[in-house]
N, C-alpha and C positions, 0 to 999 in steps of 0.2 A: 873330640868335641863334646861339650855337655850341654845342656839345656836346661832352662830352668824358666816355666811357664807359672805368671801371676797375673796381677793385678794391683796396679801401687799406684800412690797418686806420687805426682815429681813435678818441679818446676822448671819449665822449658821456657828459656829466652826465644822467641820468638819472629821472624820477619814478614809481617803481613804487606800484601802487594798484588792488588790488581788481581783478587779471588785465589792467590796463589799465598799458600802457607811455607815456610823453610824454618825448621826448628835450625835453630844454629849451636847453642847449646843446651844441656839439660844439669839438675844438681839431682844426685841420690844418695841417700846417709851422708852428707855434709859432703861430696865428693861432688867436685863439675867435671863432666864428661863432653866434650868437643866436640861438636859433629864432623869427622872427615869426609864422610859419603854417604851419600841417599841412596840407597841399593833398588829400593822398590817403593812404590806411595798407591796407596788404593783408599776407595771410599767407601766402607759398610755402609749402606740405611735398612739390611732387614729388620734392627730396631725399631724402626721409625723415625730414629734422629740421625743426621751424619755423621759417622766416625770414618775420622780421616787418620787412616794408617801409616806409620811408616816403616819401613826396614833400615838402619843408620848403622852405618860402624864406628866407633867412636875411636880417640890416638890409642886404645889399647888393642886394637883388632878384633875385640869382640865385638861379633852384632845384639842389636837392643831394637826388639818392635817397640814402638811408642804409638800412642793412640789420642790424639786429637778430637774431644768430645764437645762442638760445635754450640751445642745447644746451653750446657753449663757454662763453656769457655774454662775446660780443663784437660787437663794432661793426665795418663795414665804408663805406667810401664806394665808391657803384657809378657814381654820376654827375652830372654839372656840366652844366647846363641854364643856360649868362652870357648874362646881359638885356644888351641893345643902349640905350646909354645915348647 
């Protein structure tokens, strides 16, 4: 397993509903990656603002935290969790 921890800004298709966010897809380096599964979703505010986290596993197996930043109305990738194939 590797890891690889940042901060990227990415474009996530989104499904807003009834205070409930579900990324469905996202694009990173011209690539769209699929959400298969929501593993985990939590909500930071020791910033001050809401960051709505998610843990996703995308059709490649690897996991991807993505971060939901409320207040801008943007996306970030925080981190790459690549499955050993």
């Amino acid at each position: 397993m590797s890891l690889k921890v940042m901060l990227k800004k990415i474009d996530v298709l989104t499904f807003f509903e009834d205070g409930k966010i579900d990324p469905i897809k996202f694009r990173m380096n011209g690539r769209v990656y699929p959400v298969k599964r929501i593993h985990k979703q939590w909500i930071d505010e020791d910033s001050g603002t809401p960051l709505h986290n998610f843990i996703i596993q995308s059709d490649n197996d690897n996991n991807f935290q993505i971060q939901f930043d409320s207040s801008q109305f943007t996306w970030g990738l925080r981190q790459i969790t690549e499955a050993i194939n």
